[in-house]
N, C-alpha and C positions, 0 to 999 in steps of 0.2 A: 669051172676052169678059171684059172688067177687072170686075170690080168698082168700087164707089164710096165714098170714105173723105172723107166730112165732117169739115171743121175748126168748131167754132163758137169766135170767137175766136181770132184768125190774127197775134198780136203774137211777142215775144220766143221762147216755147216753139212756139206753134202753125206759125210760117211754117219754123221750121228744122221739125217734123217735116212739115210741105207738101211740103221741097223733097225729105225721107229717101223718102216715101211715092209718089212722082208717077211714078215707071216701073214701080210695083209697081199701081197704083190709080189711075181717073179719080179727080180730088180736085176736090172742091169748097170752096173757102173763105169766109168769113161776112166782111165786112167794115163797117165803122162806120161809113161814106161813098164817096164815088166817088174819094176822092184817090189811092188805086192801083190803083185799076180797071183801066185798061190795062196797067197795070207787070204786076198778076199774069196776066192772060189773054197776056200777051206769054210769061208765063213759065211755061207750061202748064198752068196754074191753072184752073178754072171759078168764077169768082168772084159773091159775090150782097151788097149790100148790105143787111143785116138791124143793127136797134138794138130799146130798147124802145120808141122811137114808130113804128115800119115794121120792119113785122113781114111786107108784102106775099110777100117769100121766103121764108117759112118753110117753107112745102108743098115747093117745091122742094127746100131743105136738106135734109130730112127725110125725102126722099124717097134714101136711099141703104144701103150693104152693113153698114159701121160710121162710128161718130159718135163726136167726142171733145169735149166741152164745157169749154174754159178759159174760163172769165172772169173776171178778180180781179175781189172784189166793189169793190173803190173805185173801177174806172174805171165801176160804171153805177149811176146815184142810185136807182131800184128792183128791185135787183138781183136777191130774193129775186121780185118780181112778173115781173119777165124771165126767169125758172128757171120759176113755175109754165107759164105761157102756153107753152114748149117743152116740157115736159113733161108736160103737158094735149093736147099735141097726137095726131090719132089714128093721124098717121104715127109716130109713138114705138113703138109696140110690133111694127111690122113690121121692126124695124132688127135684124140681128145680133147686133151688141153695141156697148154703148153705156158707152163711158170718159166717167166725171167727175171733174175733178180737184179735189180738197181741200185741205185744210191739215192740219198737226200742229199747228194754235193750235186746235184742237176739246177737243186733250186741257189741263187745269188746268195753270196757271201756276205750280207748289209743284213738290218736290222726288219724285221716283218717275220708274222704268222704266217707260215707257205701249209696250205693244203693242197689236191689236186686240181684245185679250179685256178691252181696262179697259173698264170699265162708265161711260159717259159720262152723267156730269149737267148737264141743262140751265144752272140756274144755277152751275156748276164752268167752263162753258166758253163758246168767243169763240161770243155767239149768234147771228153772223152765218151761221158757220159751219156750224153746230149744226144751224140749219133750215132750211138748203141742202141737208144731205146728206138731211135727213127729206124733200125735195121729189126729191130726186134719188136716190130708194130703188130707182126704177126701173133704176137703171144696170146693168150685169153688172159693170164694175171700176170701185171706187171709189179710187185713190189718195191718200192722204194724204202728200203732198209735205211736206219738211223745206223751209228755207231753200233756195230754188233761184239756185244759183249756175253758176259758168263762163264763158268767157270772157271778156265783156267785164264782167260782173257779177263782181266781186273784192273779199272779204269786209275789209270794214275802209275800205276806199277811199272811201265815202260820210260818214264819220266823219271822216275827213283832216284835223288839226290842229282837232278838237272834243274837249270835255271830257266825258266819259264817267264816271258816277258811280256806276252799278251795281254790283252785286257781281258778280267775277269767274264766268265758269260755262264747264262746258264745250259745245262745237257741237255743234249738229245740222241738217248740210247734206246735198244732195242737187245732185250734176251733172247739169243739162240734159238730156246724153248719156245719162244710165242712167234719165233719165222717157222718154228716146224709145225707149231700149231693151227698158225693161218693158214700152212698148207692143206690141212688134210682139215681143215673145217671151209675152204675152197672148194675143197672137192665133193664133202659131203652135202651142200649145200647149191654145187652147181653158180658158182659165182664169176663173174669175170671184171673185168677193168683194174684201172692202177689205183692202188693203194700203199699210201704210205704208213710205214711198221712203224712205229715210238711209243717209248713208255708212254702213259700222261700226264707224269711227273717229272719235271724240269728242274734239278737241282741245280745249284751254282758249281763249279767245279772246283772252286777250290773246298768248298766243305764234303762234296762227295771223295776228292784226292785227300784229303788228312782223316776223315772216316776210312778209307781203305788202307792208309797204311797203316793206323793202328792197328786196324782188323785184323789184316794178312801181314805184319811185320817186316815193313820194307820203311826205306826211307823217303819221306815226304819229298815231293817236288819243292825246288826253292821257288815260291810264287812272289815275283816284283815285277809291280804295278808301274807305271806314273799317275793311274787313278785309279779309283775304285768304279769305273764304270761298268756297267753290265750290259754285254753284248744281248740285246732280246732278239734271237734268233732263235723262231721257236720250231719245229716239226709238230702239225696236228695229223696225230694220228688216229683220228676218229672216226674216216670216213668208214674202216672194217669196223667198226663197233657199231655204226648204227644199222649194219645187218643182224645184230645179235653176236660178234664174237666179243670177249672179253680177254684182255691183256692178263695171263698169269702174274707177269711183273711188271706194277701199277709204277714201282718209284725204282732209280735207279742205285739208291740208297739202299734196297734192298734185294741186290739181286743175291743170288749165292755165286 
């Protein structure tokens, strides 16, 4: 008999791993209205509409083997009150294992190598962030996502003939592919704690932005300086590799 692998939040990252997951797992997906309701149950989905005003599916949702909770906090106006209320729930603790995904904007916006052992301070970090993951302590993996790119998401491309007045610094991305991959090599493997996602390759962003607009045929960002200084703001993403997993995409220069 299948097991059941909860999507909450079924956009950009959630529905591609919907479709990785769906021979492997009954899935259930969370959706924010009925506007693909049929699309996804055509598409062998168990789909449920859940928001923070209807919340009627929740018991449902929650009722499964493992759980992956995406939501950017922008797309929900009480976003941190939407985390308590799943999280409060008392189908929560019969789950598996429960993936949440985060951000590297938890770690200070200054110069240093942040792995999981830096010691986060509240006022140091985005407090959206901060007391999301203190609500979501509950989780067995917490990912701390870099820059999620691939794609149709192509670094620099959203900048396209804008002026860009920052100081130079180097990336810290993460492909799609290897947030889906660390999923289901979590699972295979029985793994738990936070880890943070990033390629191990840190390009400068201005030679990764004029590599992609040549590539993909868009117009370069206008990059002006007052110096050439480089923001060393690094994301180590190492700590999932020393159990054995490996980054499909090592450099962000090479994503597709």
């Amino acid at each position: 008999m299948k097991k059941t692998f909860t999507i909450l939040g079924t956009g950009w990252l959630g529905y591609t791993l919907a479709n990785k997951m769906k021979d492997t797992y009954n899935v259930k997906v969370s959706l924010k209205d009925k506007l693909k309701y049929e699309d996804m149950k055509q598409k062998g989905f168990y789909p449920f509409v859940l928001n923070e005003k209807y919340l009627k599916n929740l018991d449902e949702l929650l009722m499964c083997n493992f759980l992956f909770i995406n939501y950017p906090p922008s797309k929900i106006d009480n976003y941190l009150d939407f985390l308590q209320k799943i999280y409060s729930h008392p189908n929560i603790k019969n789950i598996e294992k429960i993936f949440f995904i985060s951000s590297t904007s938890i770690y200070p916006n200054v110069e240093n190598t942040y792995d999981e052992t830096f010691e986060i301070k509240k006022e140091e970090s985005k407090l959206v962030v901060f007391e999301a993951e203190k609500i979501a302590s509950l989780s067995h993996i917490i990912f701390r996502c870099s820059g999620l790119m691939g794609y149709d998401r192509i670094a620099g491309r959203y900048f396209s003939g804008k002026s860009l007045t920052s100081s130079n610094k180097k990336i810290n991305h993460v492909h799609r592919d290897d947030v889906i991959k660390a999923t289901l090599f979590s699972i295979k493997n029985d793994i738990n704690g936070i880890f943070n996602l990033c390629s191990p390759i840190h390009p400068l962003r201005d030679d990764l932005y004029e590599l992609n607009s040549k590539k993909y045929g868009f117009e370069k960002p206008i990059l002006e300086y007052k110096d050439k200084k480089v923001l060393n703001r690094v994301i180590d993403g190492s700590k999932i590799e020393s159990l054995g997993f490996r980054y499909k995409y090592q450099n962000p220069m090479q994503y597709l």
